[in-house]
C-alpha positions, 0 to 999 in steps of 0.5 A, spaced: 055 838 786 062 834 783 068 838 785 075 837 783 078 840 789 077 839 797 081 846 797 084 851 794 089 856 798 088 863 795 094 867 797 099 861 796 105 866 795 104 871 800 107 869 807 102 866 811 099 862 804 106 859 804 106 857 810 099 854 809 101 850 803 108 848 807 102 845 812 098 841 808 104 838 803 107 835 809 102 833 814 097 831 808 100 830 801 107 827 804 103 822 808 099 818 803 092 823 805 086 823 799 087 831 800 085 833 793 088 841 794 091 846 789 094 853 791 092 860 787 093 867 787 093 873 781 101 871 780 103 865 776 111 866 776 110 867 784 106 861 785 111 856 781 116 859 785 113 856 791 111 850 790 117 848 788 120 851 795 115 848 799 111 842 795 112 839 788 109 838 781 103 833 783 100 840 787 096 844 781 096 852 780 091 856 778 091 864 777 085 868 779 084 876 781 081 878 787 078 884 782 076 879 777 069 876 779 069 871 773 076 868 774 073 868 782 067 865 780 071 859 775 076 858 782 069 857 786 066 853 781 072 848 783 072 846 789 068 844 796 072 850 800 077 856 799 081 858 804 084 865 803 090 869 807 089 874 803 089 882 806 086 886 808 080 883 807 074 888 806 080 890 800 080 884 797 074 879 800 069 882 799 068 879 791 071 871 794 065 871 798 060 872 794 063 868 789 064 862 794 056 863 795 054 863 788 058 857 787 057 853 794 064 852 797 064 853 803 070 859 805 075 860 812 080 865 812 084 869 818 080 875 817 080 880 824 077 887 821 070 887 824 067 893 820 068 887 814 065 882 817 059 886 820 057 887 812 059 881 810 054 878 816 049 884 813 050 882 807 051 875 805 048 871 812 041 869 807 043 867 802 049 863 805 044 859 809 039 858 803 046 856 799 047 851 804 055 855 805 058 855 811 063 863 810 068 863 817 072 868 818 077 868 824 080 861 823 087 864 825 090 866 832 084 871 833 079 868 834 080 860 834 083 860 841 078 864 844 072 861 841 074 854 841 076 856 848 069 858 850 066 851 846 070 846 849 069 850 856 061 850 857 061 843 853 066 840 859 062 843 865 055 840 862 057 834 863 059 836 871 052 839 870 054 846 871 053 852 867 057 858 865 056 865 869 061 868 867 069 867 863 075 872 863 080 870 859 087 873 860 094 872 855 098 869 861 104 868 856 106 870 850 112 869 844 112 871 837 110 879 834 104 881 830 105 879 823 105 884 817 098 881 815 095 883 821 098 890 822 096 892 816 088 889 816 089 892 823 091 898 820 086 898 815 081 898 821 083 903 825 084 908 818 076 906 816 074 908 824 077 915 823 073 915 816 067 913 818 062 914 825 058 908 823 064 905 823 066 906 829 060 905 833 061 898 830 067 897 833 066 899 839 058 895 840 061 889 843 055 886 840 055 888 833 056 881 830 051 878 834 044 878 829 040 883 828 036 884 835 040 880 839 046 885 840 045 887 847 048 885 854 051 886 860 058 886 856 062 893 856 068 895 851 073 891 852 079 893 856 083 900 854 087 902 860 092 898 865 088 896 871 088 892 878 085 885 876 081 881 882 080 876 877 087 874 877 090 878 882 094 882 878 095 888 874 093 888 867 092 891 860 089 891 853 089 885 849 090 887 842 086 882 839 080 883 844 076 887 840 075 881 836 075 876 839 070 877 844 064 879 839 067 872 836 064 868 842 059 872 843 056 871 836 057 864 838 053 863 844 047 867 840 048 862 834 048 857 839 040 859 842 045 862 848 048 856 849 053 860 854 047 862 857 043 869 856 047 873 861 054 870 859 059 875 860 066 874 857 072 880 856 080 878 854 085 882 857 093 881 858 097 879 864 102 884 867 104 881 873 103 883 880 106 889 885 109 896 882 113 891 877 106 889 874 103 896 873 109 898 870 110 892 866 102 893 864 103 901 862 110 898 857 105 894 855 100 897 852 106 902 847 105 898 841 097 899 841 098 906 842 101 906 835 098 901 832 091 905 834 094 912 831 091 916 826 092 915 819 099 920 818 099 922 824 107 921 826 106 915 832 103 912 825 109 913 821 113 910 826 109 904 827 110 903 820 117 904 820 118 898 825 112 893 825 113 888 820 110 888 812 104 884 809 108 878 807 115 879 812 115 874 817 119 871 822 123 864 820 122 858 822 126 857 828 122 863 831 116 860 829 118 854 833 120 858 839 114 861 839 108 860 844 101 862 847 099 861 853 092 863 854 088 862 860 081 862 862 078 865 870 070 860 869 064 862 874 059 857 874 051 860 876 053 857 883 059 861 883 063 856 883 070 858 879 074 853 875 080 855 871 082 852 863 087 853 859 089 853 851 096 853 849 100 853 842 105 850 841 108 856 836 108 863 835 101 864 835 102 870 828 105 866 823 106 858 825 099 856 830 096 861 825 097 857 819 096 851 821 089 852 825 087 856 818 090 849 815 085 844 819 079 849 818 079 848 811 080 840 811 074 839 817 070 843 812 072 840 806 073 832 809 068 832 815 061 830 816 059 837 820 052 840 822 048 841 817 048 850 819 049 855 814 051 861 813 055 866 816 059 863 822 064 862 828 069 856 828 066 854 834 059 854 831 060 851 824 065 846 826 063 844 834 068 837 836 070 835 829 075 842 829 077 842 836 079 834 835 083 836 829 086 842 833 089 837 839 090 832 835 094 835 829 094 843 830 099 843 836 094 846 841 092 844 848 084 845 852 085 843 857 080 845 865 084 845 872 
């Protein structure tokens, strides 16, 4: 199908949209690239008002409501992809999806509400495939380190002619605070496992996103309490996007046909250090998922709501910069011999990295020649090579193995 847009970028007002629109005006639209974009969202007066802070009257505005399934349809009917950093996503894209399958565009976006995208996966995967659609979620900070971590790790060990036994991912360091958008669709998480058990279940199966009659393992919950770590040799303590990002790379290795291997075993934490400091540090560390794991109304809840930033607030740009992450991965090969890799980002990972990974998410879906699977994917699956060339190359990230 003819489109007039390689991407629209639906959210263009809000903070993350913005930064995203700021990305591809300056590293594409700037530089003499035949990128054909637009940005969207439900407020004309708002969107004006960015473009003329960020880019300039060659970009197009389009309005549409994420409510509206004939102004959604009219958008998707457009262009080859949508990028979206609208939340919380099981509010407002649950309507963009379908339309984007009906229409066959291609969608990313920088979803981290499990319980949303099991349904979508439910829901959506079928006709996606028969669509020719390729929808994937996790294109921010979770889960495109995690996943494409993982990726490039077994693709480098192959060519050594070693297989993945087992990987422990652990957040070495780290600069820069949650944004306002993932507090809030982590919020929304939380709020709907009160609600609902199924719910909870789903969150707690650390296979729910694989496909029906794959969702088991040797994997068990991720991590909920300080402990002494042998893998790294140091005290360690939850990772707040572990419980998503884990199921991401599992979802990998079970579209892959097990690429990782049939009993491949992945967990996330956070390093605190070592000795009585690192214990310490460790117990310090785990406070903010106290709050944000509380129960709705509860007062730990208000006074999480009080002091994390709101959906559409973040840091400046000088923060951004002096942002980074760390992330470093423990490797046992089937004949136990141990490696260590490591990804890094060069900005904060909430807002800055963010971006522009959900940026060149959408640009590798609209303008590279991609493996012909469809459906409801990871980043690794659907964009393989083309997308970790783009995150080294443009993205600021670094993979590297020891």
């Amino acid at each position: 199908m003819k489109k007039k847009y390689d991407v629209i970028v639906w959210g263009a007002s809000g903070f993350t949209g913005r930064l995203v629109c700021e990305y591809i005006f300056q590293e594409y639209t700037q530089k003499g690239s035949d990128l054909k974009w637009a940005m969207a969202g439900r407020d004309l007066e708002k969107l004006k008002q960015i473009r003329e802070k960020f880019a300039d009257n060659t970009i197009p505005i389009l309005v549409a409501d994420s409510d509206d399934t004939d102004s959604l349809n009219d958008l998707t009917k457009n262009t080859k992809v949508v990028c979206t950093t609208v939340g919380p996503y099981a509010k407002y894209g649950s309507k963009l999806v379908k339309a984007c399958i009906d229409n066959k565009a291609h969608y990313c976006d920088l979803a981290g509400e499990v319980q949303w995208m099991h349904k979508m996966i439910n829901k959506h995967h079928d006709s996606a495939q028969k669509n020719e659609v390729k929808i994937v979620h996790t294109c921010g900070f979770d889960s495109i380190p995690s996943d494409m971590g993982v990726y490039f790790i077994n693709r480098e060990l192959k060519k050594d002619n070693l297989a993945i036994k087992s990987i422990d991912m652990r957040v070495a360091g780290v600069k820069g605070g949650i944004s306002g958008g993932t507090y809030a669709s982590l919020s929304n998480v939380i709020e709907d496992s009160y609600k609902d058990k199924n719910i909870y279940k789903i969150l707690s199966n650390p296979y729910s996103l694989n496909p029906i009659g794959l969702q088991t393992g040797e994997d068990k919950k991720d991590l909920t309490k300080v402990v002494f770590d042998k893998i790294s040799n140091n005290w360690i303590g939850p990772f707040v996007m572990a419980t998503i990002n884990t199921k991401v790379v599992r979802r990998s290795n079970a579209l892959s046909n097990f690429s990782y291997g049939t009993n491949f075993r992945y967990s996330e934490a956070t390093i605190a250090g070592k000795g009585f400091k690192g214990k310490i540090k460790g117990y310090l560390s785990a406070i903010p998922l106290i709050f944000v794991a509380a129960r709705p109304n509860s007062i730990l809840k208000k006074i999480a709501n009080a002091l994390l930033p709101k959906p559409g607030q973040g840091p400046s740009k000088a923060q951004r910069e002096a942002g980074y992450y760390n992330l470093k991965f423990y490797i046992k090969t089937k004949d136990n011999t141990v490696k260590i890799a490591r990804v890094i980002g060069d900005m904060d990972p909430g807002y800055g990295s963010t971006s522009k990974m959900l940026a060149e998410s959408a640009i590798c879906l609209a303008k590279d020649n991609l493996p012909v699977l469809s459906g409801v994917l990871t980043p690794s699956v659907a964009m393989g090579d083309l997308l970790l060339k783009r995150l080294e190359g443009n993205a600021g990230l670094t993979f590297k193995i020891e």
